[in-house]
MIPAKOL-266247 format. One record per residue (C-alpha): chain; residue number from 1; x, y, z; residue in one letter. Coordinates in nm, 4 decimals, padded with zeros to 6 digits. Layout:
REM MIPAKOL-266247
chaine->A, num->NUM, xx->X, yy->Y, zz->Z, residu->A
...
***
This chain:
REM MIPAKOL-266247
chaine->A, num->1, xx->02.4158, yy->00.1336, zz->-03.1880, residu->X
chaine->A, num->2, xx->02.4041, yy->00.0190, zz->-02.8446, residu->X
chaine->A, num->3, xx->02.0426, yy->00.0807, zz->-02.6313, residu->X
chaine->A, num->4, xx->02.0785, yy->00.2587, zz->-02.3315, residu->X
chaine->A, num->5, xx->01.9606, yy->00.0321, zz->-02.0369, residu->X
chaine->A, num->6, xx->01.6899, yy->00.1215, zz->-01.8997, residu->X
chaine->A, num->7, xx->01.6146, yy->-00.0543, zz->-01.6390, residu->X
chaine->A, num->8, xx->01.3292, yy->-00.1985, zz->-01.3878, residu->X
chaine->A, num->9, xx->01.1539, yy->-00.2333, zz->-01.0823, residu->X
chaine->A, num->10, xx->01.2538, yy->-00.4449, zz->-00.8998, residu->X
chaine->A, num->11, xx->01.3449, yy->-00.2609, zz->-01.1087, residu->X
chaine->A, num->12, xx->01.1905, yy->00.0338, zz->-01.2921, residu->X
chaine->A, num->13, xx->01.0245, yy->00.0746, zz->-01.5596, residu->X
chaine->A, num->14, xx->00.9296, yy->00.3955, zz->-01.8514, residu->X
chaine->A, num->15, xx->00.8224, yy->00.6907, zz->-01.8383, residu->X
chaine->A, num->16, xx->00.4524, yy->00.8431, zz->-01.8555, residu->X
chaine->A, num->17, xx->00.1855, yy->00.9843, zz->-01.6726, residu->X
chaine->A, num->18, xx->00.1893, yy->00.9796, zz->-01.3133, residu->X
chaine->A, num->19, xx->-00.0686, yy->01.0136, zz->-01.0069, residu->X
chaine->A, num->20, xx->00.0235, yy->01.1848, zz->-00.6822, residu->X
chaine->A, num->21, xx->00.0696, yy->00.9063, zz->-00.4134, residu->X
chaine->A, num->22, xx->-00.2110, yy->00.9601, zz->-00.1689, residu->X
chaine->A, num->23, xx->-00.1188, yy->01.1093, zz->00.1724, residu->X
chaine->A, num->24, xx->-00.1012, yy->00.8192, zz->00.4464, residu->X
chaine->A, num->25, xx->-00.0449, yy->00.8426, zz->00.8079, residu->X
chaine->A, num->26, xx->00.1705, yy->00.5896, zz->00.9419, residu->X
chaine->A, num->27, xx->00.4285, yy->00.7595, zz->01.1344, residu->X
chaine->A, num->28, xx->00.6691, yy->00.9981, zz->01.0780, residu->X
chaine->A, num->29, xx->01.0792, yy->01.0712, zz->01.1513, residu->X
chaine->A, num->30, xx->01.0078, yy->01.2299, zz->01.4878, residu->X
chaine->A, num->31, xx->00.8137, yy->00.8564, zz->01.6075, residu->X
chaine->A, num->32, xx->01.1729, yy->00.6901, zz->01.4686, residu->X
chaine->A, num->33, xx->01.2479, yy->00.5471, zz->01.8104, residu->X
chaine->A, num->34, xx->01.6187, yy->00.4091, zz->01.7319, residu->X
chaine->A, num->35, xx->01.7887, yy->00.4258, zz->01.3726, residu->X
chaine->A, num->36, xx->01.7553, yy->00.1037, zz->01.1818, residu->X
chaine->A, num->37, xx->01.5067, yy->-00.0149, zz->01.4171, residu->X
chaine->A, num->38, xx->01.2157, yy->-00.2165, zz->01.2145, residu->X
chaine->A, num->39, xx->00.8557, yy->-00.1455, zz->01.2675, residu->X
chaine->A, num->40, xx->00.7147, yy->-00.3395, zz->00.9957, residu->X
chaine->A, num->41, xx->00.5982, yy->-00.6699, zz->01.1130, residu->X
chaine->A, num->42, xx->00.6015, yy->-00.8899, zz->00.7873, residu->X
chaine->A, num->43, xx->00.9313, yy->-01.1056, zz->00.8089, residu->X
chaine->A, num->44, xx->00.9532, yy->-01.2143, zz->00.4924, residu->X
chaine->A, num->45, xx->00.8837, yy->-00.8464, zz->00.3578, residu->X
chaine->A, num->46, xx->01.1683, yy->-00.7439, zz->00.6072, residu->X
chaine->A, num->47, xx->01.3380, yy->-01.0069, zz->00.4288, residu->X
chaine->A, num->48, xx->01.2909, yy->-00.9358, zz->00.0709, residu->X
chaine->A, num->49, xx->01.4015, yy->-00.5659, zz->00.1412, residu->X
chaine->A, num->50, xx->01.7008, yy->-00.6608, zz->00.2461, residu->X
chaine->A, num->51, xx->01.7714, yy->-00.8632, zz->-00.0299, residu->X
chaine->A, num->52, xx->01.6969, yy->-00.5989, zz->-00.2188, residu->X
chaine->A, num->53, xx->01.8616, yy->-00.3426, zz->-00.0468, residu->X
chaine->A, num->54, xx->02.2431, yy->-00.2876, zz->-00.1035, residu->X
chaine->A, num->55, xx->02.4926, yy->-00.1610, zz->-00.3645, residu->X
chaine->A, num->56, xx->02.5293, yy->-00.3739, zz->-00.7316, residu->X
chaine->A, num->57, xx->02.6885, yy->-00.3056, zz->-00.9851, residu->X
chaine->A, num->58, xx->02.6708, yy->-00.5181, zz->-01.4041, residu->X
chaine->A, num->59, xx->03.0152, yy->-00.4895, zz->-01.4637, residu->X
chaine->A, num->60, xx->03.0986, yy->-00.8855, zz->-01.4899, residu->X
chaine->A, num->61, xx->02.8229, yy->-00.9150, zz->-01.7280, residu->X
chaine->A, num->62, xx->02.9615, yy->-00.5806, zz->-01.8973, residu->X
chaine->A, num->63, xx->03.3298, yy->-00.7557, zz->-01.9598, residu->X
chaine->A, num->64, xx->03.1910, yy->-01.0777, zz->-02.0676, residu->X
chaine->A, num->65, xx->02.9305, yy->-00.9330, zz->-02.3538, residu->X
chaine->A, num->66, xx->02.9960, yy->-00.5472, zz->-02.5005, residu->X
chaine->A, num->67, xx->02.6231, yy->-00.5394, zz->-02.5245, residu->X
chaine->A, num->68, xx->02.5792, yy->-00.4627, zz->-02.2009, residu->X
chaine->A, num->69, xx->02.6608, yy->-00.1390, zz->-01.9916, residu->X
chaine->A, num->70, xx->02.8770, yy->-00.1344, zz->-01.7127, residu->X
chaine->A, num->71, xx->02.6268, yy->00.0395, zz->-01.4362, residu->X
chaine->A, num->72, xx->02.5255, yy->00.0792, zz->-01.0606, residu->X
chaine->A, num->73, xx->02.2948, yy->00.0224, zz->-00.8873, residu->X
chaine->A, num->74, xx->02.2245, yy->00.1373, zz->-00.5144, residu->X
chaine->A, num->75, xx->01.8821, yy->00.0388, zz->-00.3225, residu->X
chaine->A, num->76, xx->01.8422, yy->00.1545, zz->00.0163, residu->X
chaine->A, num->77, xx->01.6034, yy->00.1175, zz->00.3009, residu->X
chaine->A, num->78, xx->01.3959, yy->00.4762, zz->00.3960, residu->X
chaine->A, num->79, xx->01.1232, yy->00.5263, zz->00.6400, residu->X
chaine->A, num->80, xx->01.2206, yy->00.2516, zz->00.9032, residu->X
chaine->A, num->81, xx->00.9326, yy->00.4698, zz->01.1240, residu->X
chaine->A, num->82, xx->00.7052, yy->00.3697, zz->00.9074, residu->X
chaine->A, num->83, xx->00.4823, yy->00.0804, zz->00.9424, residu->X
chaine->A, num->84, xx->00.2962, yy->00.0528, zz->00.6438, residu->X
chaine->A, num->85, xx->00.5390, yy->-00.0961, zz->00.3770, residu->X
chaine->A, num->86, xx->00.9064, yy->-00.1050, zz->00.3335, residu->X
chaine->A, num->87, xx->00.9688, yy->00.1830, zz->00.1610, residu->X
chaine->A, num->88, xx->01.3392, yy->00.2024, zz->-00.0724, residu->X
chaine->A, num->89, xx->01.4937, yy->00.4693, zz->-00.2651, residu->X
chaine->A, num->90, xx->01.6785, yy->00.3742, zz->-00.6499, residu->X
chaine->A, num->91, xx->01.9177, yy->00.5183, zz->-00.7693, residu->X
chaine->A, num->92, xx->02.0729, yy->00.3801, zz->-01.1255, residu->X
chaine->A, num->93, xx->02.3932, yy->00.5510, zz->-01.3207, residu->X
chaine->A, num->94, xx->02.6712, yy->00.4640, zz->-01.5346, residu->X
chaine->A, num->95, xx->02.9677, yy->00.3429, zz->-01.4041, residu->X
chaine->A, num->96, xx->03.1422, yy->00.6438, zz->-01.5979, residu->X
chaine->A, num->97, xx->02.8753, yy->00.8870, zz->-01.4874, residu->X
chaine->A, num->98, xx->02.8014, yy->00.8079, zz->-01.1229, residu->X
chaine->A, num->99, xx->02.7180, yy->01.1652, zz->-01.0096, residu->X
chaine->A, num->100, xx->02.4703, yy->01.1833, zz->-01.2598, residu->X
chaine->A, num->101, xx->02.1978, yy->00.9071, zz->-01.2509, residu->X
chaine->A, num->102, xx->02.0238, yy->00.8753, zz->-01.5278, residu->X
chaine->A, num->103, xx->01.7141, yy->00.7012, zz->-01.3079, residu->X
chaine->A, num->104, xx->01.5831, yy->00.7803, zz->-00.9541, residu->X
chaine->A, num->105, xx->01.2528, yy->00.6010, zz->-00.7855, residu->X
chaine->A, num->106, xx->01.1309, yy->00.4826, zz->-00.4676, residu->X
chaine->A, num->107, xx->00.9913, yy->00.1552, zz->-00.3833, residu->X
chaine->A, num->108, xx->00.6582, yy->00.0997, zz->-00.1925, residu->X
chaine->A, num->109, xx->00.7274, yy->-00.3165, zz->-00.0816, residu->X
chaine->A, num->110, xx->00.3831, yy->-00.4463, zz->00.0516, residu->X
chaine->A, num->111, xx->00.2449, yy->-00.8546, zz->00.0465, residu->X
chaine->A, num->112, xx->-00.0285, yy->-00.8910, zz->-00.1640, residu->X
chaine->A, num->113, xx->-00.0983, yy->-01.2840, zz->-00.1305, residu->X
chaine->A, num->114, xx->00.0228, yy->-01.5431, zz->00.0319, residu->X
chaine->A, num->115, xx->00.3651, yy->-01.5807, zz->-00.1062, residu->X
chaine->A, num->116, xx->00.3420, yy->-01.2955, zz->-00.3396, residu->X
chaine->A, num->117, xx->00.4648, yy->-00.9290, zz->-00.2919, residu->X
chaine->A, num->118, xx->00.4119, yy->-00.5895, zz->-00.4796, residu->X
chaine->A, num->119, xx->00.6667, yy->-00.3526, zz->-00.5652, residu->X
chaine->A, num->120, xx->00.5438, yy->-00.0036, zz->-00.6297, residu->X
chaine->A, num->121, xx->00.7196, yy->00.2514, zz->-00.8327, residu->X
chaine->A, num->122, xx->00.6771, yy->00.6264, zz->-00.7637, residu->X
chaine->A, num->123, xx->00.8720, yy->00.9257, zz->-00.8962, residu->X
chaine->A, num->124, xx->01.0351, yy->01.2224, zz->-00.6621, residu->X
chaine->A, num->125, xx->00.9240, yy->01.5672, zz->-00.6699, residu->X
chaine->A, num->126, xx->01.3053, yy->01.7020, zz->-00.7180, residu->X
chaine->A, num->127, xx->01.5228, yy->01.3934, zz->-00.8065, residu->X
chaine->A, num->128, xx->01.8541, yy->01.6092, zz->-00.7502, residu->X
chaine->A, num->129, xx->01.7944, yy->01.6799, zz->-00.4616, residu->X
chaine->A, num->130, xx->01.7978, yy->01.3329, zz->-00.3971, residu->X
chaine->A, num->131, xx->02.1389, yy->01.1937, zz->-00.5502, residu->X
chaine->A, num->132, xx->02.3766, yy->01.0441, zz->-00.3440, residu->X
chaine->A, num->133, xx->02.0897, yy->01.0078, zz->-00.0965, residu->X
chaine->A, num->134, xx->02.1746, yy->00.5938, zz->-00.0451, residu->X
chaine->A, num->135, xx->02.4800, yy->00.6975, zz->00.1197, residu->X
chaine->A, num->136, xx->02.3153, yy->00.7925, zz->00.4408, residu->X
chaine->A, num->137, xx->02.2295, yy->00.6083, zz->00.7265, residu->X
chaine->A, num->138, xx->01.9052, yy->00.7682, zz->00.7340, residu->X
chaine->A, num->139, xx->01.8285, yy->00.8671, zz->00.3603, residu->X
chaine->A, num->140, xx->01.5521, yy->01.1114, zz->00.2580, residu->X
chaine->A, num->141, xx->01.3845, yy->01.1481, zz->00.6237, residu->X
chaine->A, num->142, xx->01.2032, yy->01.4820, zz->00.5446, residu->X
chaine->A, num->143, xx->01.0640, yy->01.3675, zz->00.2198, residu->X
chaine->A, num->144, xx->00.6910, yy->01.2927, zz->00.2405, residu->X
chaine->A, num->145, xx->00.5196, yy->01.0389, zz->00.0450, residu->X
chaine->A, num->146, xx->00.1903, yy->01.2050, zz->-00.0768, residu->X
chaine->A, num->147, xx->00.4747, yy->01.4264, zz->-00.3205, residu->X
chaine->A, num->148, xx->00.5694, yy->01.1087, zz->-00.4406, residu->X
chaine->A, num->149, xx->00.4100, yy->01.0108, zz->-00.7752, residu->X
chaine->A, num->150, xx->00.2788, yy->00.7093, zz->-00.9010, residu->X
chaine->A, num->151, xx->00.4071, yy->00.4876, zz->-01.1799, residu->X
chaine->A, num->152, xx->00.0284, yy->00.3410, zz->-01.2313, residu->X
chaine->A, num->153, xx->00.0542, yy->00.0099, zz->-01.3906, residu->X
chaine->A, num->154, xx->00.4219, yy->00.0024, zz->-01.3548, residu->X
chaine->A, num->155, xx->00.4505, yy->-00.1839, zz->-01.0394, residu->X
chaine->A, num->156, xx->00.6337, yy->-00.5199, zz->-00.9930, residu->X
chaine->A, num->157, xx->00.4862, yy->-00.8630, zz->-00.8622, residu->X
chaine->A, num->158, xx->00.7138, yy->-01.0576, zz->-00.6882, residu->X
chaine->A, num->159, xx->00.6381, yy->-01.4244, zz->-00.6085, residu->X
chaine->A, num->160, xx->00.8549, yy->-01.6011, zz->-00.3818, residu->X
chaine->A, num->161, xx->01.0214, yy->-01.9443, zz->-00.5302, residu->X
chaine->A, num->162, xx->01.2856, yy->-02.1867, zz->-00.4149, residu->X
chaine->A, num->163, xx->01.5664, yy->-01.9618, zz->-00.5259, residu->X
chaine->A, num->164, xx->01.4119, yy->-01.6437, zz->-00.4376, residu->X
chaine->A, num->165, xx->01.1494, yy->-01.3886, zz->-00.5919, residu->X
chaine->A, num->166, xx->01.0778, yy->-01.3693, zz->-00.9397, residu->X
chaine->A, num->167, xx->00.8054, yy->-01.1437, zz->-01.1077, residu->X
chaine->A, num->168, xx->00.7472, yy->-00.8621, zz->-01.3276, residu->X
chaine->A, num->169, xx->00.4993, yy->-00.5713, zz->-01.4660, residu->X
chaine->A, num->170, xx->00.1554, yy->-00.6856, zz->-01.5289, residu->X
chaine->A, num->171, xx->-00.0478, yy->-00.6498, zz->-01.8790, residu->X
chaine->A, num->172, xx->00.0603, yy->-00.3582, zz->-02.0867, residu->X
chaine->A, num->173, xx->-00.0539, yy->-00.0683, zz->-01.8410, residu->X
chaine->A, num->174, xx->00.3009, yy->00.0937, zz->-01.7851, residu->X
chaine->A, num->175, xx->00.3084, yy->00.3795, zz->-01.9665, residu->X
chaine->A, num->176, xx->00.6026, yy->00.4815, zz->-02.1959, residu->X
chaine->A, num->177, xx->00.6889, yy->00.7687, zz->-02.4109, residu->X
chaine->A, num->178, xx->01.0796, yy->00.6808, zz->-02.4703, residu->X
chaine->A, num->179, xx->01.1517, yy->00.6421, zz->-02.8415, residu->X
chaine->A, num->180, xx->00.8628, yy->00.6716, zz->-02.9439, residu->X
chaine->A, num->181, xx->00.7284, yy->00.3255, zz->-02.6761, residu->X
chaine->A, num->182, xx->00.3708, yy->00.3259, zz->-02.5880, residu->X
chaine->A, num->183, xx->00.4050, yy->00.0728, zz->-02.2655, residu->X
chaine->A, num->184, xx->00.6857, yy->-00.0663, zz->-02.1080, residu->X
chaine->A, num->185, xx->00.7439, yy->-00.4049, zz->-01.9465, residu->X
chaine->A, num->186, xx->00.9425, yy->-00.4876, zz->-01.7064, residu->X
chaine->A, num->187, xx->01.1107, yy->-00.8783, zz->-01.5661, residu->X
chaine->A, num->188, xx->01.2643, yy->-00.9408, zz->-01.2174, residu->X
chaine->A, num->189, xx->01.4386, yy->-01.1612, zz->-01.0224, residu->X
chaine->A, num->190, xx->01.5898, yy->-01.1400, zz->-00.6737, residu->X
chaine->A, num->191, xx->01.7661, yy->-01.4118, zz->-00.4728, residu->X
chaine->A, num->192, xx->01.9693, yy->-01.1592, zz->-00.2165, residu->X
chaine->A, num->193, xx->02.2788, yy->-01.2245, zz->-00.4261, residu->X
chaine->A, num->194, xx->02.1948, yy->-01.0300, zz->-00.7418, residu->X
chaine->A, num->195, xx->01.9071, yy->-00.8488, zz->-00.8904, residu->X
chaine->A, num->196, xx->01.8496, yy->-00.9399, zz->-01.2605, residu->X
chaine->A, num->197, xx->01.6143, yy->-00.7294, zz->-01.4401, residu->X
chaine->A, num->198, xx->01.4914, yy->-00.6553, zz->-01.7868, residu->X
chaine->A, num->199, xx->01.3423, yy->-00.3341, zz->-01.9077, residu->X
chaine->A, num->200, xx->01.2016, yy->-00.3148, zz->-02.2751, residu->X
chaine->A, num->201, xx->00.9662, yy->-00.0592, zz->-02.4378, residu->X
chaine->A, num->202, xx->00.7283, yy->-00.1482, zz->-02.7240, residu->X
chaine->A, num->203, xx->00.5776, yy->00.0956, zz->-02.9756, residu->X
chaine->A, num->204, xx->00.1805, yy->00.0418, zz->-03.0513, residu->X
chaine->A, num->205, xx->00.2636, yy->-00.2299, zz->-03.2867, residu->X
chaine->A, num->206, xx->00.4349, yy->-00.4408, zz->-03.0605, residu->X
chaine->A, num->207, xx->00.7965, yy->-00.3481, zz->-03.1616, residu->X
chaine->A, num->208, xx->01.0875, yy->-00.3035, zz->-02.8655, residu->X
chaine->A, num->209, xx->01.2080, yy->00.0205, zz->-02.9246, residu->X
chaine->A, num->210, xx->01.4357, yy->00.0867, zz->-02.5803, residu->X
chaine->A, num->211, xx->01.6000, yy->-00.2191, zz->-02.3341, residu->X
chaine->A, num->212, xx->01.8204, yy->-00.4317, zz->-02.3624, residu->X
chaine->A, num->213, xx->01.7815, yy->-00.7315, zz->-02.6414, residu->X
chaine->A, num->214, xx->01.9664, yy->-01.0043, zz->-02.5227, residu->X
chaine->A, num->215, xx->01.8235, yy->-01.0498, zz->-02.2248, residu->X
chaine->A, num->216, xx->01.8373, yy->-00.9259, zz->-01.8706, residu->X
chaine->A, num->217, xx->02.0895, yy->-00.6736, zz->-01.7048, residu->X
chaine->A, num->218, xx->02.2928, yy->-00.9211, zz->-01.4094, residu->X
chaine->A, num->219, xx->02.3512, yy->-00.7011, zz->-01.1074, residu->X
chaine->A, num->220, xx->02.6079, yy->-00.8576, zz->-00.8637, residu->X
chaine->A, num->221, xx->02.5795, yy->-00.7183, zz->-00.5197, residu->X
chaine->A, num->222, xx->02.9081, yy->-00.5259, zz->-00.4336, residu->X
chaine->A, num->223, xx->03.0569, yy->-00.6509, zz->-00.0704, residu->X
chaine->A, num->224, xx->03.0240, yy->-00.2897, zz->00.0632, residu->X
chaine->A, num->225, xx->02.7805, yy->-00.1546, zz->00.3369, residu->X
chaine->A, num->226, xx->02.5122, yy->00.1371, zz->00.2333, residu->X
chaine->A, num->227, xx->02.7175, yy->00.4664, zz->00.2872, residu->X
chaine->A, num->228, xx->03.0362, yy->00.4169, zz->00.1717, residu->X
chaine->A, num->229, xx->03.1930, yy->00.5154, zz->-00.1631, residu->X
chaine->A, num->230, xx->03.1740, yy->00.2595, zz->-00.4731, residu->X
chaine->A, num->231, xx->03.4419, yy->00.2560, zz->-00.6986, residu->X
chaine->A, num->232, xx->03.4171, yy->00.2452, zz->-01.0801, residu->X
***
């Protein structure tokens, strides 16, 4: 039987409780002076976002081992207007379900050393209301982040190499329910070619019960700008 891929932060990671994000104050869509404009300040954040940002998909990897789903992946930027982080929205389905995403999250990208960055993971308040939302040129600018809610102990670290940014989950905090998982861990990388990342659950004894075995899903970024249609 194959294991449906379920898959990180830089990915994502599990399912569980979740806190409401706190309510923060660091502009809103009517400040937006010009689309696209950036207001954070960080660089290399800017930097890593756009790496991140953009539409992938695993099918190479899907072709050259049937253990291994064929699926999408679209990041895009949100909140430009806002100051504080650089905010994305993920959205994850099958390549023969793309209307139907089987994962939705946003991304809170903030440094948290030196050369080391945190990706946050929060849940939406109505994820379908949200599909299709990385189309846009301006995606989600009326939802507010206090609905958002937070993946606690789920969040990615990020440190920056030669290559690019590799990281993962922390300690066993990231809460899981999924087959019967306990916590979930989660492994990225990111060099602004590809995102490779590897989900797994684990039951109280230590035994994976969800993600993929083998190792980690390859995402290829697809040569296509944010907004227009992917193909299967």
């Amino acid at each position: 039987m194959r294991i449906i891929p379920f898959l990180p932060t830089v990915l994502l990671v599990g399912c569980g409780v979740a806190a409401p994000l706190a309510a923060a104050s660091a502009g809103s869509p009517a400040a937006a002076a010009v689309p696209g404009s950036e207001t954070v300040r960080d660089a290399e954040l800017v930097k890593l976002g756009s790496w991140m940002a953009g539409s992938y998909a695993s099918t190479a990897q899907s072709i050259a081992d049937p253990a291994f789903f064929d699926v999408r992946l679209h990041i895009a930027r949100i909140w430009r207007w806002r100051s504080d982080a650089v905010w994305l929205y993920v959205e994850q389905a099958m390549a023969t379900h793309l209307d139907a995403p089987y994962r939705q999250r946003v991304y809170r990208l903030t440094r948290v050393a030196a050369d080391r960055f945190e990706s946050a993971i929060f849940t939406l308040p109505d994820p379908d209301a949200a599909i299709g939302a990385w189309k846009s040129a301006n995606p989600l600018p009326s939802l507010n982040p206090a609905s958002l809610n937070d993946r606690a102990g789920c969040g990615v670290f990020l440190a920056r190499t030669a290559a690019g940014y590799v990281g993962g989950t922390e300690g066993l905090a990231c809460g899981s329910d999924i087959n019967g998982a306990t916590y979930a861990t989660s492994e990225v990388s990111v060099d602004g070619r590809r995102v490779i990342s590897w989900d797994r659950g684990y039951d109280a004894s230590g035994r994976q019960v969800w993600g993929a075995r083998k190792g980690g899903y390859v995402f290829d970024k697809l040569p296509v700008a944010v907004g227009q249609a992917v193909k299967p």
